[in-house]
C-alpha positions in Angstrom: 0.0 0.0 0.0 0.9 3.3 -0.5 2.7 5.9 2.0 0.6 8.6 2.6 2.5 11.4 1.7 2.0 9.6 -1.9 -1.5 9.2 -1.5 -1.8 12.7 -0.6 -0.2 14.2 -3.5 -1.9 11.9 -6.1 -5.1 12.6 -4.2 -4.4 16.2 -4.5 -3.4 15.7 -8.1 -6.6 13.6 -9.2 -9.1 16.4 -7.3 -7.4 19.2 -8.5 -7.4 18.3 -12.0 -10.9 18.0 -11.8 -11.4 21.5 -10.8 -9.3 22.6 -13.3 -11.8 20.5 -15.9 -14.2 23.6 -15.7 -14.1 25.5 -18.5 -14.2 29.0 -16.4 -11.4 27.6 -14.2 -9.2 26.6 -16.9 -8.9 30.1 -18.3 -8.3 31.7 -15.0 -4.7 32.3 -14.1 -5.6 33.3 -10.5 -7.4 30.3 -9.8 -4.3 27.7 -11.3 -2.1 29.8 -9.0 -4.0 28.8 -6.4 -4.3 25.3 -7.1 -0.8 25.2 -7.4 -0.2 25.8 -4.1 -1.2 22.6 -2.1 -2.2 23.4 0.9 -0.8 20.1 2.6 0.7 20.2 6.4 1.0 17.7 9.3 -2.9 17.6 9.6 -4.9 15.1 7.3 -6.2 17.6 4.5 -10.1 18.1 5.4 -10.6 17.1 1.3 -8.9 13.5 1.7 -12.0 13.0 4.7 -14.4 12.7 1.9 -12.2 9.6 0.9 -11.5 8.2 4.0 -15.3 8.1 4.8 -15.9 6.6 2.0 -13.2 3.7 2.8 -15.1 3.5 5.9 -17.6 1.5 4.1 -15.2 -0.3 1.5 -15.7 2.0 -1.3 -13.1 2.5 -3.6 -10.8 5.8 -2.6 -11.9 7.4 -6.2 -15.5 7.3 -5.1 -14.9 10.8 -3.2 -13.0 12.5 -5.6 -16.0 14.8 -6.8 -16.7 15.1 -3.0 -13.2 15.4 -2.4 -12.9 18.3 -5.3 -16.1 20.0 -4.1 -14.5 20.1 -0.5 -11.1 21.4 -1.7 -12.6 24.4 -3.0 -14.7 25.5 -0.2 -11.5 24.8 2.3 -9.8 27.9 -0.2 -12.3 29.5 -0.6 -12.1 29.9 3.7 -8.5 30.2 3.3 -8.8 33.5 1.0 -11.2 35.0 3.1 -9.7 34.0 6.8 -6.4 35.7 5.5 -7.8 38.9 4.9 -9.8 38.6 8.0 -6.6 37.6 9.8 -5.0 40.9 7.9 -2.2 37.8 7.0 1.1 39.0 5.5 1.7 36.2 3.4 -2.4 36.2 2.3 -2.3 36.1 -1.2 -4.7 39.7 -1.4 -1.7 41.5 -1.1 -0.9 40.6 -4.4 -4.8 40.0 -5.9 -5.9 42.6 -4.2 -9.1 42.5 -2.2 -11.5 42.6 -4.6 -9.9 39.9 -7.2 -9.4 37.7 -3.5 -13.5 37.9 -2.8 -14.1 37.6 -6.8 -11.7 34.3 -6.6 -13.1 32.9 -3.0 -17.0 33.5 -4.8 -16.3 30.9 -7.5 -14.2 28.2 -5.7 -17.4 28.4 -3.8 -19.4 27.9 -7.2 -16.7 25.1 -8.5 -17.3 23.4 -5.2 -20.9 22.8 -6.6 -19.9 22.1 -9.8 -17.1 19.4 -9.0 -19.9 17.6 -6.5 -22.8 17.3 -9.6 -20.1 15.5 -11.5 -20.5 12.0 -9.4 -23.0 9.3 -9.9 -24.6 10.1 -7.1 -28.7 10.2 -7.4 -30.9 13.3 -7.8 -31.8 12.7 -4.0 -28.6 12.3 -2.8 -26.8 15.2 -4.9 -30.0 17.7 -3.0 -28.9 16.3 0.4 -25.1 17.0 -0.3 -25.4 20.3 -1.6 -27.3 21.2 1.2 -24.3 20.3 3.5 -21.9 22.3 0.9 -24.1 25.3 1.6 -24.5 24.4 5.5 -20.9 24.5 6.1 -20.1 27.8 4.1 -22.8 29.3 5.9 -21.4 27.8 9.4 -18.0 28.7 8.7 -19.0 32.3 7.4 -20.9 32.9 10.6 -18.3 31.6 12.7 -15.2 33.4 11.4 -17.7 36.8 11.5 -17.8 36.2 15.0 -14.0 35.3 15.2 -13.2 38.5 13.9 -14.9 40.4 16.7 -12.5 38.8 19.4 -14.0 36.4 21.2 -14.4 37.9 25.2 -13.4 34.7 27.2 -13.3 30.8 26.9 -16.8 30.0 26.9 -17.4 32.3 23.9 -13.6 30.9 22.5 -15.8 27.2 22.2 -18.3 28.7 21.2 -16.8 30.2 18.1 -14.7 26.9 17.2 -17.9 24.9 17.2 -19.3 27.4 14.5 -16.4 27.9 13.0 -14.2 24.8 12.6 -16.7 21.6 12.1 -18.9 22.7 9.6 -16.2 21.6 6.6 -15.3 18.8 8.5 -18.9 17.4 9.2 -19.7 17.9 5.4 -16.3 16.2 4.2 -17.7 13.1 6.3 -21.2 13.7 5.2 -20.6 13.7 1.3 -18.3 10.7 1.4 -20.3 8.7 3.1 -23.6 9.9 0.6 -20.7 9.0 -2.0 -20.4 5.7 -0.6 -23.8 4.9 -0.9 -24.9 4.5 2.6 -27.6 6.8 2.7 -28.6 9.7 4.9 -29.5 8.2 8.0 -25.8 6.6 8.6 -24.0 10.0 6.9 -25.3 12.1 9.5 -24.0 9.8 12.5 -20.4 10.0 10.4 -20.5 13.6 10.0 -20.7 14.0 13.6 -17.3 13.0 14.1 -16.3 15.8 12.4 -17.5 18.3 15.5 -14.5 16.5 17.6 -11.9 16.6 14.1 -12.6 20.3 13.7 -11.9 20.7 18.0 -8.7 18.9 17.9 -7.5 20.7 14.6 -8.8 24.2 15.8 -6.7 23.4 18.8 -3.6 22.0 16.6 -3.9 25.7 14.5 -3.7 27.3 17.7 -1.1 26.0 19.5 0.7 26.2 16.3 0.2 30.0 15.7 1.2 30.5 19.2 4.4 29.1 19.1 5.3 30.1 15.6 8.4 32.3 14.8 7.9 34.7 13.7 5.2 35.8 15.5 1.6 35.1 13.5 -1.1 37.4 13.3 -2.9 35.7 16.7 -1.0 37.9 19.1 -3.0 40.9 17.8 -6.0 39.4 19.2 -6.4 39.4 22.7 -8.9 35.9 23.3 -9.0 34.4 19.8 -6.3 32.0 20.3 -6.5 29.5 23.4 -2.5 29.3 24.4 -2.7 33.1 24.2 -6.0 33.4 25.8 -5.6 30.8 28.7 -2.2 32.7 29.8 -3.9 35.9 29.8 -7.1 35.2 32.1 -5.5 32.5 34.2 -4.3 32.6 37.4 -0.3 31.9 37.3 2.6 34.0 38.7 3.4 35.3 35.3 0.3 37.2 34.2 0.7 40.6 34.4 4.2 39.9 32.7 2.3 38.0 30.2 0.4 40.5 29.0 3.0 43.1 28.8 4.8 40.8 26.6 1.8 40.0 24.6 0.7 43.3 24.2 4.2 44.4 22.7 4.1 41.2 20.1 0.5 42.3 19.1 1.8 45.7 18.4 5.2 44.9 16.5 5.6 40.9 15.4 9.3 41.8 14.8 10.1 41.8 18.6 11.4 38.7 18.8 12.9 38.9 22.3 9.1 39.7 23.7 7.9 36.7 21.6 10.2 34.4 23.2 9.6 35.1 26.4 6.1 35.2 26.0 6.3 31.4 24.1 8.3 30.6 26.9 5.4 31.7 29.9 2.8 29.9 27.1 5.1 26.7 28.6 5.7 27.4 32.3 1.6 28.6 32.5 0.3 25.7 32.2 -1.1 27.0 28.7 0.4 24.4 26.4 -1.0 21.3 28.7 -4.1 22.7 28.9 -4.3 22.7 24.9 -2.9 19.1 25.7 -5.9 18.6 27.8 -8.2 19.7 25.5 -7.4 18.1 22.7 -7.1 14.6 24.4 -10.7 14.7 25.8 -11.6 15.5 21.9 -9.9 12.8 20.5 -10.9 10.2 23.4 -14.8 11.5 22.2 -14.2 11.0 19.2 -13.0 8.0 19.2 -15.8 6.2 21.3 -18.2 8.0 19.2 -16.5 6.0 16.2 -16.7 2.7 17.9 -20.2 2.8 18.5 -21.0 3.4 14.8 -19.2 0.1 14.4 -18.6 0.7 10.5 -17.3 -2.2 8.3 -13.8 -0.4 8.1 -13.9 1.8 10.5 -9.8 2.2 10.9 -10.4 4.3 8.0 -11.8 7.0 10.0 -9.1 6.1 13.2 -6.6 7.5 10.8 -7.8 10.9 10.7 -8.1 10.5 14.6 -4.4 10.0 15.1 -3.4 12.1 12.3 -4.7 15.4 14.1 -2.6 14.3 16.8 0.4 14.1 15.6 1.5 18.0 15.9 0.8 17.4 19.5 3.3 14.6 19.6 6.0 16.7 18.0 5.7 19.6 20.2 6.0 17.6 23.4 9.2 16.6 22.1 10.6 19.5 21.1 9.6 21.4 24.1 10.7 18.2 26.3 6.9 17.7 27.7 7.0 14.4 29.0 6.2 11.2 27.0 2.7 12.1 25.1 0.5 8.8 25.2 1.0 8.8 29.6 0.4 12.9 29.8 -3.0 13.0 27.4 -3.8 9.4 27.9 -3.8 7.9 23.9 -3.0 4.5 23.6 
């Protein structure tokens, strides 16, 4: 079998060429720049999910790929607009422009459509799965509206990333499992999975943005980032200095000696573990949610499980945590 790096680039290769079928999309420069850009990292892409709940039921990884294409779209179509939102420096709208960004991130949103009326599926099944396309751009739109306003402590934080997060993640598991042809009743179940995949990979982002150098565009924001937002309102020695340190990042990401200090009170606070924390008690849901679905291939969907926690693995090791499966309890 293949590694799955492999299987991620042909994957990638086999979806994107399918966008790039339309006729709209193959005359658009902006949108092969785009696609040219693979936006593969240490977390299972949310498109490959489509596939993966598909396998969960022994169909044949190309069943997704129209689900798989329709899903890639919408996750760039986030990705152009949560850059702006984000005011990123490396968003591509600093060289689009924002108008020819919110032009581009409209039709991915269209070619998600397009790509997921392309499959076999029935005329009842394609209604259902387009209703879960527009479900989860609407979620996701609402959510990162709200993100944008700066969350004002931890409850509304959760509240937020279950708006925010899922909805892709949910529809990913949704459409393959439509794709699969299991029906609606059993899609659902699977798509709820993806409310405790979007927690542990809203969780992965975060702790990643924290501890990023540079510093990323999270320290502007005072309680839209959990590291940053447990050190600031929790009780630990280091508080006050916290947030001086946090408030001179926010105002120039170039102070590196602030940022360092500051990643290094994220540590000694207690912040990081409590990510840890978090993040173990999603995955441990998850995981006994999957059980009791007892799918015919259900390792399929364990994958994407363990997956998300692998950046949780690596930081514990490079910032000398303690040995990962004994501190969040994952066998």
């Amino acid at each position: 079998m293949e590694g799955h790096q492999e299987r991620s680039a042909w994957t990638y290769d086999e979806v994107v060429e399918m966008i790039r079928s339309i006729p709209e999309v193959a005359s658009w420069s902006d949108f092969d720049r785009l696609l040219g850009r693979p936006l593969l990292s240490g977390i299972k892409p949310s498109w490959e999910y489509v596939c993966h709940a598909g396998s969960a039921f022994g169909s044949p990884w190309q069943t997704g790929f129209p689900g798989a294409a329709a899903v890639l779209c919408l996750h760039y179509s986030i990705h152009l607009v949560d850059d702006v939102l984000d005011e990123d420096p490396k968003g591509l709208h600093h060289g689009l422009g924002l108008g020819a960004t919110f032009n581009l991130a409209t039709a991915f949103q269209a070619a998600a459509g397009v790509c997921l009326s392309r499959s076999n599926a029935s005329a009842a099944a394609l209604s259902m799965m387009h209703s879960q396309l527009h479900e989860a751009v609407i979620g996701t739109g609402f959510g990162q509206y709200l993100d944008a306003l700066d969350p004002s402590g931890e409850d509304e934080y959760w509240r937020i990333v279950g708006l925010k997060t899922p909805p892709l993640f949910r529809c990913a598991l949704f459409l393959g499992t439509m794709l699969a042809g299991a029906g609606e009743a059993i899609a659902r179940r699977v798509s709820e999975l993806g409310v405790f995949l979007g927690e542990i990979a809203q969780i992965n982002d975060d702790l990643g943005d924290a501890l990023a150098r540079p510093a990323t565009a999270d320290w502007q924001r005072r309680h839209g980032c959990l590291p940053i937002l447990y050190a600031r309102i929790s009780e630990h020695p280091e508080r006050d200095r916290f947030h001086e340190l946090a408030d001179r990042v926010g105002a120039d990401r170039q102070d590196i000696q602030a940022l360092e200090e500051a990643q290094d009170i994220l540590v000694r606070s207690g912040a990081v573990s409590y990510c840890a924390f978090r993040l173990a008690k999603s995955y441990r849901a998850g995981v006994e949610e999957l059980d009791r679905l007892e799918l015919p291939h259900g390792e399929s969907l364990l994958e994407l499980f363990d997956y998300q926690a692998r950046p949780l693995r690596r930081l514990f090791e490079r910032l000398h945590l303690g040995d990962f499966e004994q501190v969040v309890g994952i066998s």
